[in-house]
ZAMARGU-4260 file (C-alpha; in steps of 0.2 Angstrom, whole numbers, plus 5000, padded with zeros to 4 digits):
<rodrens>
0) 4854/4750/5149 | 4866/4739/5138 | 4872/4723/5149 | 4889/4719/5146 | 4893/4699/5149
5) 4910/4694/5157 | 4921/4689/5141 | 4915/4707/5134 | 4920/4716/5149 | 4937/4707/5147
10) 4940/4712/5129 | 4933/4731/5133 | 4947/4733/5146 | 4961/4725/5136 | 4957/4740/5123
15) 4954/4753/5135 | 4975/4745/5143 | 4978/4747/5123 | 4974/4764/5121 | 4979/4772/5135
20) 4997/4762/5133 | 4999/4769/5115 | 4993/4787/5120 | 5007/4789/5135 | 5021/4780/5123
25) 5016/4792/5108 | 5013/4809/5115 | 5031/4813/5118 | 5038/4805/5100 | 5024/4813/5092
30) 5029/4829/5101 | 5048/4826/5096 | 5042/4826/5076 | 5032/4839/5076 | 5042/4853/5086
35) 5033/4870/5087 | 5039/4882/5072 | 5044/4900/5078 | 5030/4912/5070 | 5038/4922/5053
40) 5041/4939/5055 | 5032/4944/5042 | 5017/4936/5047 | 5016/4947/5064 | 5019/4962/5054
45) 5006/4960/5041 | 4995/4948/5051 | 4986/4960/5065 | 4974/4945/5072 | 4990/4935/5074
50) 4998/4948/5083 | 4984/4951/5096 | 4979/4932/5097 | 4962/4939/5096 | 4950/4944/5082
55) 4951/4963/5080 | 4938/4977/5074 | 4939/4994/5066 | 4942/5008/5072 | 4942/5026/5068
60) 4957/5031/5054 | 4969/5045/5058 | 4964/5062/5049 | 4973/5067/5033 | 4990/5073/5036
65) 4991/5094/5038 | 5003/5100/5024 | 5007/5084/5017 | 4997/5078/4999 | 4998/5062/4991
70) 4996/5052/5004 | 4983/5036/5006 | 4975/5031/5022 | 4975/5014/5026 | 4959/5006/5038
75) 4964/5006/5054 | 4962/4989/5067 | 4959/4988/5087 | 4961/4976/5099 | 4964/4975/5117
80) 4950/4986/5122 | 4955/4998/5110 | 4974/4995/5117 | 4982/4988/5105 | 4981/4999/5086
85) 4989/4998/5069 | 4988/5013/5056 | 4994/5012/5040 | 5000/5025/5027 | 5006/5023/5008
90) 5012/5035/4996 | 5022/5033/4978 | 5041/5038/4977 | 5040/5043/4961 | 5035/5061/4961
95) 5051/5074/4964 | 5048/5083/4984 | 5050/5101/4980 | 5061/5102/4996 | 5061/5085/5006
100) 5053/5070/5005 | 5035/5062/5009 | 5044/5049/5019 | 5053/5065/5030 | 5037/5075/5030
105) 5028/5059/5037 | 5042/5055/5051 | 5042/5074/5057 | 5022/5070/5057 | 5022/5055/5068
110) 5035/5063/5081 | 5027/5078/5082 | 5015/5074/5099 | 5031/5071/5107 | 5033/5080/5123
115) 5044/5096/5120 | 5059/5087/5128 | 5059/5068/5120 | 5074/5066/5110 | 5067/5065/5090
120) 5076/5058/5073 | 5078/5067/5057 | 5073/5056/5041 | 5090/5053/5032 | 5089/5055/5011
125) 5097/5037/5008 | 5088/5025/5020 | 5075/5013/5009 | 5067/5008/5028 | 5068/5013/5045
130) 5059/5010/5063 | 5059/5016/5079 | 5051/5014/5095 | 5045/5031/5103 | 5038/5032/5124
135) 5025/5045/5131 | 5021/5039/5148 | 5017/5021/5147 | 5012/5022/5131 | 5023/5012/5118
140) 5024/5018/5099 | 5033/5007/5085 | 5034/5017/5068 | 5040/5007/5054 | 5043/5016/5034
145) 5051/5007/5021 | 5051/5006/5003 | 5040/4992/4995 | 5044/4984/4978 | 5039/4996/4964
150) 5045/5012/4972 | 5031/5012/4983 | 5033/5018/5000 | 5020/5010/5019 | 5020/5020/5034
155) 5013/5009/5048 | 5010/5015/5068 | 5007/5003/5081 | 5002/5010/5098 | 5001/4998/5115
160) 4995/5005/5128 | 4998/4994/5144 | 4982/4987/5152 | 4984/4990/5173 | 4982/4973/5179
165) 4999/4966/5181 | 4994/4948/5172 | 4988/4956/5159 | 5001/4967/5156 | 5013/4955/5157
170) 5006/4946/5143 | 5005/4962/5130 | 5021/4965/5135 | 5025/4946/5127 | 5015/4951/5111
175) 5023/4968/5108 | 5039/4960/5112 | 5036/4948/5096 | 5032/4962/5087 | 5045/4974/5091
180) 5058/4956/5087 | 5050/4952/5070 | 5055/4972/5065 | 5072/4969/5068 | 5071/4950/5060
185) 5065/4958/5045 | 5080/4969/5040 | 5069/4985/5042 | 5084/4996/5051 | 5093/5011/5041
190) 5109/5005/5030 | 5125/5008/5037 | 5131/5025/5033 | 5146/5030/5028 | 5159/5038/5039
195) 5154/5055/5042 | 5166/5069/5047 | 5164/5074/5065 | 5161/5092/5064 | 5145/5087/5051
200) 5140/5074/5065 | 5140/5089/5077 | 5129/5099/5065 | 5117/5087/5060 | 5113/5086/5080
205) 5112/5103/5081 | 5102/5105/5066 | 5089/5091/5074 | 5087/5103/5090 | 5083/5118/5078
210) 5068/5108/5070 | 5062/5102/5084 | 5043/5094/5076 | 5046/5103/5059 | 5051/5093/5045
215) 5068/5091/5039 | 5078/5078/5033 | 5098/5077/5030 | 5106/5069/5015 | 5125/5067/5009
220) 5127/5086/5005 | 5119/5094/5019 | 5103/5096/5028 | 5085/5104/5021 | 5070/5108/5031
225) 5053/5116/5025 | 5049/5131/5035 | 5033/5147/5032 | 5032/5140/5015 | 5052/5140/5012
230) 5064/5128/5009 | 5078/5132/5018 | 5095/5120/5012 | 5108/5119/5024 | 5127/5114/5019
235) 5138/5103/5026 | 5152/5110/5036 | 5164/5123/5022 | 5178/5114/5016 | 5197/5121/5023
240) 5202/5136/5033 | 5195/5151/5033 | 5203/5166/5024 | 5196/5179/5036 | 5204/5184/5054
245) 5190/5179/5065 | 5192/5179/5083 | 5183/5167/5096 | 5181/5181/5112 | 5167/5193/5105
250) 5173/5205/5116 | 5189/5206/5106 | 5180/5209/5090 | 5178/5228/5084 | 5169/5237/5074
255) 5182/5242/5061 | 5188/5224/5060 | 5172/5216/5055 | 5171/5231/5043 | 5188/5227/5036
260) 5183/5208/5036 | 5169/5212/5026 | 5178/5222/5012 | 5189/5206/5009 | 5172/5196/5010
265) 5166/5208/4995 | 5182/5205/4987 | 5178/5185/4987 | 5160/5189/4982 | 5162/5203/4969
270) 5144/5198/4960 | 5134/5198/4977 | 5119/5209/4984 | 5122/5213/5003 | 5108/5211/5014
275) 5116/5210/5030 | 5135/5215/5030 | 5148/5205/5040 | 5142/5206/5058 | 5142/5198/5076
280) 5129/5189/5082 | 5122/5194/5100 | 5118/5177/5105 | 5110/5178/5125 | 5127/5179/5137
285) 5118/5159/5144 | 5127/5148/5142 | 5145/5156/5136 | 5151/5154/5120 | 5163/5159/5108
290) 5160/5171/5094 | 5147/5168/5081 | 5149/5179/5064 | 5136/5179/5050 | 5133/5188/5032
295) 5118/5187/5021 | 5118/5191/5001 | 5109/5187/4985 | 5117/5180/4970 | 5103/5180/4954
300) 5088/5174/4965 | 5096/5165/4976 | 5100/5171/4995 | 5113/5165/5003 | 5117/5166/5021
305) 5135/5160/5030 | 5138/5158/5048 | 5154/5159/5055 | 5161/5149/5072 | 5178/5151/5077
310) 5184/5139/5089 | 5195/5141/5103 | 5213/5143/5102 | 5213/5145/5086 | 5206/5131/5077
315) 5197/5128/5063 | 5180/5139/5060 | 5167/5131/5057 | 5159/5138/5041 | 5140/5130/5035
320) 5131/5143/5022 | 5111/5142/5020 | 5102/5145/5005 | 5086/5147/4998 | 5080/5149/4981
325) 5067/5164/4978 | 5055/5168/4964 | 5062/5172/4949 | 5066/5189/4947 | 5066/5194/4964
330) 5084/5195/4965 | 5084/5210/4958 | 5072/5216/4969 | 5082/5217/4985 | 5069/5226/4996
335) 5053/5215/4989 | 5045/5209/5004 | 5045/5192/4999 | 5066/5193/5000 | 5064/5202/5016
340) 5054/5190/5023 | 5066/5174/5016 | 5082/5183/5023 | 5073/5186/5038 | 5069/5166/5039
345) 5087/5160/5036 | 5095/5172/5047 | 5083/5166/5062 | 5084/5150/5059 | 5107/5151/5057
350) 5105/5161/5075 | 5096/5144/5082 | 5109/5134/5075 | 5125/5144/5081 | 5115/5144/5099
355) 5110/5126/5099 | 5131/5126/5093 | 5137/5134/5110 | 5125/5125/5120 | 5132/5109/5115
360) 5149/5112/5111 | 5155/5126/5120
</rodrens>
């Protein structure tokens, strides 16, 4: 043992009064020049450990994407007990799509375990990034696309599923919360559109219900989707008036009208190859609507297909044509069954459209 004498244990107490003076007079000055620094958003984005305050491990990677090529699958990261995920996805943007977009074919992809009723968003042609948060139960999705620099596009997933003690969820719910702010800090929503006309606003939700999980995507001129190996294109609401006499009660419409309507139809399309003459659709009695007309044709090799909605009282008809572009050749060969099978497709797909119309709008 080390015997202290009395002048030392004088001097050892006057330091010790010293020290623990200066630590109680610099904690909180100290505290005030060194305040705590918010976290960047980009660092909980691309930092996962930071995210989870823990150091994370691998996990299984998702399986390649059914129907879509191209694509690169990131490594996957865990944390939580496996409830806390991150999944990554790039492709390039250079390649042409033949009919919609990787990006589009991706966000379909990623929406489509949804439960048949959850409300689901169709990828628009001009947005360079996009997020969204998507529920199933308890279970929390964030899906994030955007466009990097060079023309290349990252997909990324994060999943949270909430741990059952009520401490512990309360702190995942802290952490996904700084996640789900540093998205929006970082500019990653849709650009503002321009001011779209209301009947094409209508459409565009109709059209959504119509996909359902298959991929589709909407643009400035109308609306595509990829169907039984088809690309089906979708217009924007017709300019103007129609110049036919339709009307909205179907039980007014006869027979000899719709075949006179159909000889002025001819008249406005003298080149055109009639599949389906003018004709009313039978749409199921529930719920009621209006009339719903439609025509299909082929001009070269492309087939073409119009829907006709009257509204009521006699406004403007709503007129959206769908088309579809077929082999060459084939439109002179009306009764091939790959043209069979294509006007087949656009006319089933228009009949869900003018029903998903009357449900909503009628």
């Amino acid at each position: 043992m080390i015997k202290l004498n009395h002048a030392s244990t004088r001097a050892l107490a006057a330091a010790c009064s010293v020290l623990a003076l200066g630590a109680a007079c610099a904690g909180p000055a100290q505290a005030a020049r060194t305040p705590r620094k918010p976290v960047p958003a980009a660092d909980v984005l691309s930092d996962f450990r930071l995210l989870a305050q823990q150091r994370p491990w691998t996990c299984p990677a998702p399986s390649a994407l059914p129907g879509i090529g191209g694509i690169t699958i990131g490594e996957a990261r865990c944390a939580w007990q496996n409830r806390l995920s991150k999944r990554s996805w790039t492709w390039s943007g250079d390649a042409l799509p033949s009919c919609i977009s990787t990006q589009a074919r991706w966000w379909a992809w990623a929406q489509s375990g949804l439960p048949p009723q959850a409300a689901r968003s169709v990828w628009h042609a001009n947005w360079n990034a996009y997020s969204t948060i998507l529920a199933n139960g308890d279970e929390r999705r964030l899906l994030l696309v955007r466009r990097e620099r060079g023309g290349q596009w990252a997909a990324t997933e994060w999943r949270w599923s909430p741990n059952p003690r009520p401490a512990t969820r309360r702190w995942q719910q802290g952490r996904w919360q700084a996640l789900v702010d540093a998205v929006a800090r970082g500019n990653t929503t849709a650009p503002q559109r321009a001011a779209t006309a209301p009947d094409t606003e209508r459409l565009q939700t109709a059209f959504a219900a119509v996909l359902g999980g298959r991929p589709g995507e909407l643009g400035a001129d109308g609306m595509a989707m990829d169907t039984g190996g088809l690309c089906l294109r979708l217009s924007n609401p017709l300019p103007g008036q129609s110049k036919l006499p339709l009307t909205y009660n179907a039980a007014d419409s006869r027979l000899e009208q719709r075949a006179a309507t159909h000889l002025q139809l001819s008249r406005q399309l003298p080149g055109a190859e009639w599949l389906t003459p003018f004709k009313l659709l039978a749409l199921p009695a529930a719920p009621a609507g209006g009339a719903k007309y439609l025509a299909t044709w082929l001009e070269g090799d492309e087939l073409k297909s119009q829907l006709w909605m009257p509204s009521r009282a006699g406004g403007q008809t709503v007129r959206v044509r769908m088309t579809t572009r077929l082999t060459a050749g084939l439109g002179a060969r009306p009764d091939a069954a790959p043209v069979v099978k294509a006007k087949q497709a656009v006319e089933h797909e228009l009949e869900a459209l003018a029903a998903q119309w009357a449900v909503r709008y009628e």
